[in-house]
Phi, psi and omega in degrees: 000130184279153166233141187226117215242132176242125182258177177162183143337123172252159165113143202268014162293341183245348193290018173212035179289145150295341169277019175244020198296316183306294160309325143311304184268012172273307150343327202272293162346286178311326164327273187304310198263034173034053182259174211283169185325142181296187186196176220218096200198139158081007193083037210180139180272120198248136143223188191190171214168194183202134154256113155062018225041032155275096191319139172233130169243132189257124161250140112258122194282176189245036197211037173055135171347288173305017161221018191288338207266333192262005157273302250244316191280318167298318207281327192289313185324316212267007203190010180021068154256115182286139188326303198310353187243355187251119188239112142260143159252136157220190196246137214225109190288353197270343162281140196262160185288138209089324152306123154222161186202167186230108114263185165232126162060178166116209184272172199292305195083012172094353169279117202279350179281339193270317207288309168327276152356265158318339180272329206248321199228005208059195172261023192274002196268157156294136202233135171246100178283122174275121169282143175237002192075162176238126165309344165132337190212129193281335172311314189278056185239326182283307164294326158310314204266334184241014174260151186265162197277153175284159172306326179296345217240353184274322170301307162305312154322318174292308168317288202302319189263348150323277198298355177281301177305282179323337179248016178289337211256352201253319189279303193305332170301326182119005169232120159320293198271010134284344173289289194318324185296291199302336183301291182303334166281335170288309202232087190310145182284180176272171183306174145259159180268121158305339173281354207277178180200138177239153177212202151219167174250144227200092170191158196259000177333159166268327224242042177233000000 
């Protein structure tokens, strides 16, 4: 069994935060491959399904960012699932809105949700970086970050996890830079700005 954890926010003060990106496209999934109603099991809003003939179970956790690794670590407990079986999506400053990218392990980057996430399960799981862009100043990152994406900014929100949800079955096989591909041919990222500035994030928010 694949587990598949989209983080954020729970609660609709937050549902259109750029730190719910995650949460979004766990949503959109579930849409598209018709898995069943969630239910409120693990800390967590849960449903399940199958991509691609791969049992999947979708967590969003309910225990605020800074606490996603201890909803995620009971669901692995109850069903003796290794990290290593686990695709988080999350929303990602080093990235520009539209840019994704798949990795396994390496650092938190300053995201309390990944940070949780490494302290409760290691690092062995897969990561689907949503890019959301940096506002420009690590003092704005907390605000930022919990502020909803602008209307201008939404076809591209939409892009990105349509092509994300579409290409999931490419990922789940096991190839990454064909998962990468296909993302970008459905939803091309933007040019880069030189001007632009990436950072990481660094703040004690809980909802952070």
């Amino acid at each position: 069994m694949l587990v598949l954890v989209g983080l954020g926010n729970p609660g609709p003060k937050y549902a259109n935060n750029r730190h719910n990106f995650g949460f979004m496209a766990a949503e959109e999934i579930a849409r598209r491959y018709g898995f069943s109603a969630e239910r409120s099991r693990f800390q967590s809003y849960v449903s399940s399904g199958e991509i691609d003939g791969e049992k999947t179970l979708l967590l969003r956790p309910k225990t605020y960012m800074n606490l996603s690794g201890r909803a995620v670590s009971s669901a692995l407990r109850f069903h003796k699932i290794r990290a290593r079986d686990v695709i988080v999506m999350h929303d990602e400053l080093d990235l520009v809105l539209g840019k994704i990218r798949v990795k396994r392990g390496g650092g938190a980057g300053g995201h309390n949700g990944l940070r949780s996430l490494d302290s409760n399960i290691g690092k062995d799981y897969q990561r689907i970086r949503m890019g959301i862009g940096h506002p420009g100043e690590k003092h704005q990152v907390e605000r930022y970050v919990l502020s909803d994406f602008h209307k201008s900014e939404m076809d591209d929100v939409r892009g990105v996890i349509d092509a994300v949800a579409e290409a999931m079955p490419i990922l789940i096989a096991g190839d990454e830079a064909g998962f990468m591909t296909r993302v970008a041919l459905n939803h091309p990222p933007p040019k880069p700005d030189p001007k632009s500035k990436t950072g990481s994030e660094n703040t004690k928010a809980d909802k952070n």
